[in-house]
C-alpha positions in Angstrom: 0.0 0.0 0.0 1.3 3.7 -0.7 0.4 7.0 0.3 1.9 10.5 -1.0 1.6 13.2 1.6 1.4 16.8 1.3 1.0 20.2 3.5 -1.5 22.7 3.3 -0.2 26.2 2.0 -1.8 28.2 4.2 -1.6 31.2 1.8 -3.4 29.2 -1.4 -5.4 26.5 0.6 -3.3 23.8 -2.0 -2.1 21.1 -0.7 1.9 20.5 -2.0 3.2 16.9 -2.0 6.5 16.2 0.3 6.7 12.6 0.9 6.0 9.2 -0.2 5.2 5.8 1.4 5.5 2.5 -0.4 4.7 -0.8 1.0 7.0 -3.2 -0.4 6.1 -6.5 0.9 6.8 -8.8 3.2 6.2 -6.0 5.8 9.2 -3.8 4.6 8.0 0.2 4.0 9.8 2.8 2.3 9.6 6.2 3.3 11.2 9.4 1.8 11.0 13.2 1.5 9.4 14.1 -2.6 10.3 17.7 -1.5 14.1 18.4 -0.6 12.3 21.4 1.4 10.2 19.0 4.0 13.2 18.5 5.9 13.5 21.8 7.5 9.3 21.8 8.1 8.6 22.0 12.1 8.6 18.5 13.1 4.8 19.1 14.8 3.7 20.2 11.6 0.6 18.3 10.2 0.7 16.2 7.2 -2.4 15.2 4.9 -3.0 11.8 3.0 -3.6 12.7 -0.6 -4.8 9.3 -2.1 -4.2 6.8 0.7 -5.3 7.0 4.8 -2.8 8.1 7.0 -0.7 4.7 7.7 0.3 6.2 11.0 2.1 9.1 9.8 0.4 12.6 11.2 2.9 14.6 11.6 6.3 15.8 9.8 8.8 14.1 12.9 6.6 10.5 12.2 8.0 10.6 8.2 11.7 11.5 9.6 11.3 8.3 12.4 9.7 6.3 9.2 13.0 7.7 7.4 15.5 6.8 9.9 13.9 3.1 9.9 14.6 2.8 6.4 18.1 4.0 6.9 18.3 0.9 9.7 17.3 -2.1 7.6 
């Protein structure tokens, strides 16, 4: 299952992709920043689920623990 997730611009009410979540079997997930930008975003920043539910990723610090668990396996 994948999800891309995005942040609301507060000034335009879009919603801009900055990450990406891909199931790739077997129970392994891949997670990584779409948006070079995202990584200096306030880790209690809210993120929205553009075509997938939320996975258990709310918030810009759960992509960066989801990141540094890819970096571990």
């Amino acid at each position: 299952m994948s999800t891309t997730f995005g942040v609301k611009i507060p000034s335009t009410g879009k919603i801009e992709p900055i990450a990406r979540r891909v199931g790739r079997g077997l129970g392994k997930v891949e997670v990584w920043f779409t948006n070079p930008l995202a990584e200096i975003l306030d880790d209690k920043l809210d993120v929205i689920p553009i075509d997938n539910s939320h996975q258990g990723i709310y918030t810009i610090r759960d992509i960066k623990d989801k990141i540094k668990l890819n970096d571990k396996c």
